[in-house]
C-alpha positions in Angstrom: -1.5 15.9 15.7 -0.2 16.5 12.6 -1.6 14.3 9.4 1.0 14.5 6.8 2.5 10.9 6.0 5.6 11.5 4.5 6.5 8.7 2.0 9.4 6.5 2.3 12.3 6.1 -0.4 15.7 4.5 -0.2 17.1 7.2 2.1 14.6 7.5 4.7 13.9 3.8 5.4 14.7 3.7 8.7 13.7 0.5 10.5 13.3 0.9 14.7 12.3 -2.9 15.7 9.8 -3.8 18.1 11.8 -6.4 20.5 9.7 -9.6 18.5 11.2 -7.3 15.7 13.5 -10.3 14.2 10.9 -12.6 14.0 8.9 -10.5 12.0 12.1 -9.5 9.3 12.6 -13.5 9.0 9.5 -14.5 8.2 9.0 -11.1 6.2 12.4 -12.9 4.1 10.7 -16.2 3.7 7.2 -14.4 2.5 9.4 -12.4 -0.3 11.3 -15.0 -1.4 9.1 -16.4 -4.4 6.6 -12.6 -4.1 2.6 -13.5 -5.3 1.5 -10.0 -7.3 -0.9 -9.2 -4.8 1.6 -8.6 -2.4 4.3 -6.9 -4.4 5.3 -3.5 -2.9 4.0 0.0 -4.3 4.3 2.7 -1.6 4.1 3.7 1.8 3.9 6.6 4.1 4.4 7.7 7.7 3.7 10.2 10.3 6.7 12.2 11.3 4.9 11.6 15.4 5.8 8.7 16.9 4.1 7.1 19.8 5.8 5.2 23.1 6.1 1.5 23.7 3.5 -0.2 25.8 1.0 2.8 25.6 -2.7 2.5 25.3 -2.3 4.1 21.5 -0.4 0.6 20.8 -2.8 -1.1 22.8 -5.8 0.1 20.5 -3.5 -0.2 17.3 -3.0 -3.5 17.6 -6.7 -4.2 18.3 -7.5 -2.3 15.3 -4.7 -4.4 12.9 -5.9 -7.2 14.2 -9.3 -6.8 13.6 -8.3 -5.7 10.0 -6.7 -9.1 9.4 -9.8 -11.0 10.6 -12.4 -8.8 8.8 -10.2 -9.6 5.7 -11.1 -13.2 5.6 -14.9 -12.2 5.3 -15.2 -9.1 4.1 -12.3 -6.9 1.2 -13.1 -3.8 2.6 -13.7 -2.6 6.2 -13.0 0.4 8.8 -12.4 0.5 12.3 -12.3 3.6 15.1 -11.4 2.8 18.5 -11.0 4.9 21.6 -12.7 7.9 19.9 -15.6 7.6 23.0 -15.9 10.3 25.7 -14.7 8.8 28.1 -11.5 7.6 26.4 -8.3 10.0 26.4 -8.0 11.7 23.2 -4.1 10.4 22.9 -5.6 6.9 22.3 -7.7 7.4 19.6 -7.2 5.4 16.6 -9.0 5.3 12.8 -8.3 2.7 10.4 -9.6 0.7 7.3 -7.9 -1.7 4.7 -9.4 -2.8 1.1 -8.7 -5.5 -1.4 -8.2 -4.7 -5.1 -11.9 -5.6 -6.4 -10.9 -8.8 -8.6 -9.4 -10.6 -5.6 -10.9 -14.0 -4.1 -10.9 -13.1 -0.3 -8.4 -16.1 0.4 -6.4 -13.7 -1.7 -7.3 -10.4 0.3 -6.8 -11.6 3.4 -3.4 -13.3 2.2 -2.4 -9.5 1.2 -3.6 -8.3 4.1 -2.0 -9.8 6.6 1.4 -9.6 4.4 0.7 -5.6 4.3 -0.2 -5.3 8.3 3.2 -7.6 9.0 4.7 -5.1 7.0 3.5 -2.0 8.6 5.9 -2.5 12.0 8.9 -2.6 9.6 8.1 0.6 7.6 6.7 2.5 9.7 8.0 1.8 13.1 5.7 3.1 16.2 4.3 6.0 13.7 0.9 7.9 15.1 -0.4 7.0 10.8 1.0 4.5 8.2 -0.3 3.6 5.0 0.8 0.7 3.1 0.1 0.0 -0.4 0.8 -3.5 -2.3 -0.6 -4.4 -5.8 -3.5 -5.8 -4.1 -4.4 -4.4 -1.1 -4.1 -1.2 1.0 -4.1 -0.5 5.0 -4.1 2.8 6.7 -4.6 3.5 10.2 -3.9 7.4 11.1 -4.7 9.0 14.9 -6.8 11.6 14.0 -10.5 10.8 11.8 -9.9 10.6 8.4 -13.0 8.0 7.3 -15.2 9.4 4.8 -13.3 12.5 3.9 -12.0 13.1 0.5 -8.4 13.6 0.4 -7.0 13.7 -3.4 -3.1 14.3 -2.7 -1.0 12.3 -5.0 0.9 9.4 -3.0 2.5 7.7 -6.2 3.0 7.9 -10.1 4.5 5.5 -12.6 4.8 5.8 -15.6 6.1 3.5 -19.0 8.3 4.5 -21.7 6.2 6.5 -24.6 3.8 5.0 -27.1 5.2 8.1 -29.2 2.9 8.6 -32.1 0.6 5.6 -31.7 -2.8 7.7 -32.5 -4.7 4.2 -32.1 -3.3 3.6 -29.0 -4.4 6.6 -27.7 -7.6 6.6 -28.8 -8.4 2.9 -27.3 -6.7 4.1 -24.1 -8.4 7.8 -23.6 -11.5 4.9 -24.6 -10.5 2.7 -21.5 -9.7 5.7 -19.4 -13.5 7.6 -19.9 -14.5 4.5 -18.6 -12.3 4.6 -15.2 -13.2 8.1 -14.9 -16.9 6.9 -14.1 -16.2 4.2 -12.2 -18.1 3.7 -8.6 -15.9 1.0 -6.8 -14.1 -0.8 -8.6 -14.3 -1.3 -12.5 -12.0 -2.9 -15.3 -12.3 -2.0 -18.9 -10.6 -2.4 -22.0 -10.8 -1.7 -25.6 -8.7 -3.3 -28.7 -5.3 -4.0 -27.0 -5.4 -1.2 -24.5 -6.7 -2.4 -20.4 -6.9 -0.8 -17.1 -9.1 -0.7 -13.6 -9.7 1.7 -11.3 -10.7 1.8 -7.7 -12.3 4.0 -5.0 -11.6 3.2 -1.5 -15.1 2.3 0.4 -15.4 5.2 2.6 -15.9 7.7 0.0 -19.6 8.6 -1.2 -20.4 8.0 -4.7 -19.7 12.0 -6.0 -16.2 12.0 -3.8 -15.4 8.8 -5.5 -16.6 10.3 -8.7 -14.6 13.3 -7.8 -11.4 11.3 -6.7 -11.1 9.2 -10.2 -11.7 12.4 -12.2 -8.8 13.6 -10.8 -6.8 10.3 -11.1 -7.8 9.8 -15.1 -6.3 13.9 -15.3 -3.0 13.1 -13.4 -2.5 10.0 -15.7 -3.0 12.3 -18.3 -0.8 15.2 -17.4 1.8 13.3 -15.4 2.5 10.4 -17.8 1.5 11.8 -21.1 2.3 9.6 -23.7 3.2 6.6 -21.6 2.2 2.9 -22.8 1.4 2.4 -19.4 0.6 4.2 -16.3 0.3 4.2 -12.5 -1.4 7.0 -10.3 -2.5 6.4 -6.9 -4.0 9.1 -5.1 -5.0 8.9 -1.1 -7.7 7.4 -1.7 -8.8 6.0 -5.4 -6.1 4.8 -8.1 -6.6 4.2 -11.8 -3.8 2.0 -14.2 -3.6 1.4 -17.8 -1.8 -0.5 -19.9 -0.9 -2.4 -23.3 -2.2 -5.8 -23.4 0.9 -7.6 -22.4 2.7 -5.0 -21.9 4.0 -3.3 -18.7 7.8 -2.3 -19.2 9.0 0.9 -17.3 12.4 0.2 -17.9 13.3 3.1 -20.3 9.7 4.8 -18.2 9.9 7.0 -15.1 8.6 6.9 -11.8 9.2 8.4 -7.8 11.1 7.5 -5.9 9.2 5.2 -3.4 9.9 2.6 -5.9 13.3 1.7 -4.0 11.7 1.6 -0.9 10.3 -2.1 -1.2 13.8 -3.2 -2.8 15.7 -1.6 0.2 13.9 -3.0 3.0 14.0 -6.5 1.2 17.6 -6.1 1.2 17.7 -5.0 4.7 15.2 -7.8 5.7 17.4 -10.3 3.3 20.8 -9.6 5.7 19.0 -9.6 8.9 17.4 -12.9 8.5 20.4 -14.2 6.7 22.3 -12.6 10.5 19.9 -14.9 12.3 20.4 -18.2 10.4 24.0 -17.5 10.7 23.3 -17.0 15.0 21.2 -20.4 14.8 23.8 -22.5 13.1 26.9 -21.2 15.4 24.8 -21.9 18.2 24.2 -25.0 17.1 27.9 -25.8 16.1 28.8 -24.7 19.9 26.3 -27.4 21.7 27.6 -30.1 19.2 31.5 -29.0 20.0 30.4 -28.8 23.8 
């Protein structure tokens, strides 16, 4: 079964809707409409396998997602495995876990995280594994075990326009970022007007955490360079920084899984607008009648 989750951008955002499919793109529109940061759209990622309707797979997915929403209100990180017994057929088998971003009250995480698993459905339609990332959550479910075992791919960069020649900058930011790089969990730091916070996800042991955001704090380095601010999420730790009050990647680069949030809102943003418009004609036709 293969594990590569391939990640979306504006051209390969292909929505295949579950038959309650509308419901969840309208009230996906009314959610977006005034977006809370925690839930604002950073990447996602899909397997290229897909699995049939009305199988036992779904069956156990949405057991697991479900279970993700509810652990969220008491706990901000959590992992599930379900059908992975004997006597359960290997096709079924299903691994999952979500996490809150450390600062987050847990009203706040499990807001996120049910506003990530709604999500999930529209991204990544009937996909074996899907992992969604917003600014204050995560959720991944895959078919095959992946709990516990280190995986330091890069999923997503961003990166500012450059500080340029700035030497205090950099020194209160490579401050802030030797900081990060020793992080277990989650940590903030700062230092003079430079900020950032980094987090593991909980399945990793301390040294693969420690191993993960070493490798995070390098790709910020060698990926963004001189940036004023920075973004690098790995599979599973991430680790920002930033200017104090300043986060403007206007004239900055980043991949292209930026347009995938903005393209399903617009694609969301007609649907629902589709369905209002079926509503009110319907309604025009029993007052006519």
């Amino acid at each position: 079964m293969a594990r590569i989750l391939q990640q979306h951008s504006s051209r390969n955002t292909l929505l295949a809707l579950h038959p309650s499919s509308l419901f969840l793109l309208f009230a996906f529109f009314l959610n977006h409409v005034h977006p809370v940061k925690p839930s604002t759209y950073i990447y996602s990622g899909c397997s290229q396998e897909k699995y049939q309707a009305s199988t036992l797979f779904e069956s156990n997915l949405n057991s697991v997602l479900t279970s993700v929403v509810s652990s969220s209100s008491q706990a901000a990180y959590n992992s599930f495995a379900i059908g992975n017994g004997t006597s359960a057929p290997p096709e079924a088998s299903i691994y999952g876990l979500y996490q809150c971003r450390g600062d987050l009250k847990l009203a706040d995480c499990s807001k996120c995280i049910q506003s990530a698993v709604s999500q999930m459905s529209l991204v990544c339609p009937y996909s074996y594994g899907a992992s969604l990332q917003l600014d204050g959550c995560y959720v991944r479910y895959e078919h095959i075990d992946f709990l516990g075992k280190l995986d330091t791919s890069l999923r997503y960069q961003k990166c500012s326009k450059s500080a340029e020649s700035d030497q205090e900058f950099f020194r209160r930011r490579d401050d802030v970022l030797a900081e990060l790089k020793v992080a277990l969990g989650f940590r903030v730091s700062s230092s003079g007007l430079v900020e950032g916070f980094a987090q593991c996800l909980g399945d990793l042991s301390p040294s693969d955490c420690s191993t993960c955001l070493s490798q995070a704090v390098e790709e910020l380095k060698t990926l963004c360079g001189s940036a004023a601010a920075a973004d690098i999420f790995l599979a599973q730790c991430y680790a920002r920084y930033w200017a104090s009050g300043y986060y403007d990647f206007s004239s900055g680069s980043s991949n292209s899984e930026d347009q995938a949030g903005k393209t399903v809102a617009i694609i969301v943003g007609a649907v629902a607008a589709l369905a209002v418009l079926v509503v009110l004609l319907s309604l025009c036709q029993k007052a006519m009648g």
